[in-house]
C-alpha positions as CSV (number, residue, x, y, z in Angstrom):
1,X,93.7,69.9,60.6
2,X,93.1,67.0,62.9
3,X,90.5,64.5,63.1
4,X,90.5,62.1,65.5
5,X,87.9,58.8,65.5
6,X,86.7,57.8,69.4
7,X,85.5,54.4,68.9
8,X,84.5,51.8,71.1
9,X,85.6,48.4,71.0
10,X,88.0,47.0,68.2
11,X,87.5,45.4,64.9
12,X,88.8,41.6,65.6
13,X,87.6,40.8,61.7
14,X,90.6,40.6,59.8
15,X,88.8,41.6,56.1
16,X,87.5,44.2,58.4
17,X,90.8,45.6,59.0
18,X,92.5,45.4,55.5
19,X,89.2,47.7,54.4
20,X,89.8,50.1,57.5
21,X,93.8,50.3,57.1
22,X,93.2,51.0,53.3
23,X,90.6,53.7,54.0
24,X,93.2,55.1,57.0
25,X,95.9,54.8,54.5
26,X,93.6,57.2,51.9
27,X,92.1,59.7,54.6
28,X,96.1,60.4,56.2
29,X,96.9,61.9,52.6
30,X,94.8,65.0,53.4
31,X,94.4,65.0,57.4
32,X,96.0,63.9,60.4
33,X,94.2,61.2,61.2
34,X,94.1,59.6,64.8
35,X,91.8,56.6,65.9
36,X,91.4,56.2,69.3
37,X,89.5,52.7,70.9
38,X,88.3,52.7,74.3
39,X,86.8,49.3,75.8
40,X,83.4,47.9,75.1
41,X,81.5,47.6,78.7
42,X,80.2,44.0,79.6
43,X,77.1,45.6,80.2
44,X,74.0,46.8,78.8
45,X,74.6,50.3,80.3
46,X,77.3,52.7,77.4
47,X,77.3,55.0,81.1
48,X,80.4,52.9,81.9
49,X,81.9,53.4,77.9
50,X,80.8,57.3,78.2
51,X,83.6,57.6,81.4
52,X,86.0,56.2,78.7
53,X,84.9,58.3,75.8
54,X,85.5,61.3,78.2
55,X,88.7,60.5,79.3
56,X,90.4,61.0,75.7
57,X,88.0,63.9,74.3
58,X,89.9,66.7,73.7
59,X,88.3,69.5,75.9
60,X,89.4,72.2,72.7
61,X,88.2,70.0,70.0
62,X,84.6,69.7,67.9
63,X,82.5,66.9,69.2
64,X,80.6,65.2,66.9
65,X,78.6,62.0,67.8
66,X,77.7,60.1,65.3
67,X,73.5,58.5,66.5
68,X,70.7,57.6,64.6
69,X,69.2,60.8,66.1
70,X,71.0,63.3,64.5
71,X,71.3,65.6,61.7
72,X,71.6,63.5,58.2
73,X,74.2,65.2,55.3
74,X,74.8,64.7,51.9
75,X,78.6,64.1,50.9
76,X,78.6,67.4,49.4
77,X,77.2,69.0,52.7
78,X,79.4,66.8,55.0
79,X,82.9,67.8,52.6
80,X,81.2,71.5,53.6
81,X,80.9,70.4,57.2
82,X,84.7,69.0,56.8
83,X,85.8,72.1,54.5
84,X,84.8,75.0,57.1
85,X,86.3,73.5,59.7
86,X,89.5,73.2,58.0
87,X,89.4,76.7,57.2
88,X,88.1,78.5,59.6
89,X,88.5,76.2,63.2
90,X,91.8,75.2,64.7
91,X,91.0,72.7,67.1
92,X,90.5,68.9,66.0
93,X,87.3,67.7,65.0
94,X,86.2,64.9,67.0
95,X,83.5,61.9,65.4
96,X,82.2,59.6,68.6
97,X,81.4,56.3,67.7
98,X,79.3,53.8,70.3
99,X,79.3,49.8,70.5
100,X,76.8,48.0,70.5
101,X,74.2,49.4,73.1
102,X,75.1,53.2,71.4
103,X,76.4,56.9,72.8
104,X,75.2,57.8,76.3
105,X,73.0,60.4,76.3
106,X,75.6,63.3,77.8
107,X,77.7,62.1,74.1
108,X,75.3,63.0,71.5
109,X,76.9,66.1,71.1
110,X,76.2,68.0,67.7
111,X,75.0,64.6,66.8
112,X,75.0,63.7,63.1
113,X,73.2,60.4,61.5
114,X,75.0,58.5,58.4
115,X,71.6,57.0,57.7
116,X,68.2,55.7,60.0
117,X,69.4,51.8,59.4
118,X,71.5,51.2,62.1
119,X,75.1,49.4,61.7
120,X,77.3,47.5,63.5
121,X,80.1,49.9,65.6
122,X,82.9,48.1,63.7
123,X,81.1,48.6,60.5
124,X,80.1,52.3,61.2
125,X,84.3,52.6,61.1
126,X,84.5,52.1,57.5
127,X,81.5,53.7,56.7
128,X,82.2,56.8,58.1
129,X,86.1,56.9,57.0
130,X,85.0,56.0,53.0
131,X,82.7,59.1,54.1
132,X,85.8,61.2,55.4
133,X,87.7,59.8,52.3
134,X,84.7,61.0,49.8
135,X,84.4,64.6,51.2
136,X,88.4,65.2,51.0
137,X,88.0,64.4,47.6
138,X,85.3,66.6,46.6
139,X,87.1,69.5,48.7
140,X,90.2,69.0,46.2
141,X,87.7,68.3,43.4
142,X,89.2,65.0,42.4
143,X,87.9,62.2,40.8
144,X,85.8,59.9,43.2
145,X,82.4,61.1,43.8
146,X,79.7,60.1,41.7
């Protein structure tokens, strides 16, 4: 299975990145795992991010957005989410991030919600691969999840 991360922007904080690359480094061991950045508009409009976010989608993948509007899991439910789609779907599953001004509205496909705070983009990352990183691990039933 594939799962590919469309974010926008990049993570410039460097304790940022050692925290992503070790959560990357723990989410390859069960998936192919591809993050893909596009650029962060100068405006206050995400229409102009949404032609980027476009561009890379894979048109036979599973798009999820991830909003404050959507659909809210547990880890169990979300390792379900992750589990059925391993088993029964060929086609990579596909988790949109936005920057700071969020998805377009055309993006918020199948949208899902990690919780109603909102986060910074560059957090959301880690947030959402210690997520990815949980639910492999209750799939496998190993140790982890509490």
């Amino acid at each position: 299975m594939k799962v590919r991360l469309i974010c926008v922007g990049t993570v410039t904080s460097s304790s940022m990145k050692r925290i992503l690359d070790d959560y990357v480094s723990r989410v390859k061991h069960y998936v192919d795992l591809e993050i893909v950045e596009v650029k962060e508009s100068k405006t206050d409009d995400p229409s102009e991010e949404a032609v980027s976010i476009q561009k890379v989608l894979d048109p036979r993948g599973k798009t999820i957005a991830l909003t404050l509007e959507g659909k809210s899991y547990t880890s169990e439910a979300f390792a379900n989410l992750i589990n059925d789609h391993q088993t029964y779907q060929s086609e990579p599953l596909q988790f949109l991030i936005g920057g700071s001004n969020g998805l377009a509205e055309e993006l918020k496909i199948n949208p899902m919600s990690f919780s109603s705070f909102t986060f910074p983009h560059q957090l959301m990352r880690i947030i959402f691969l210690e997520q990815l990183y949980r639910a492999f691990k209750i799939i496998k039933n190993e140790p982890y999840h509490k």
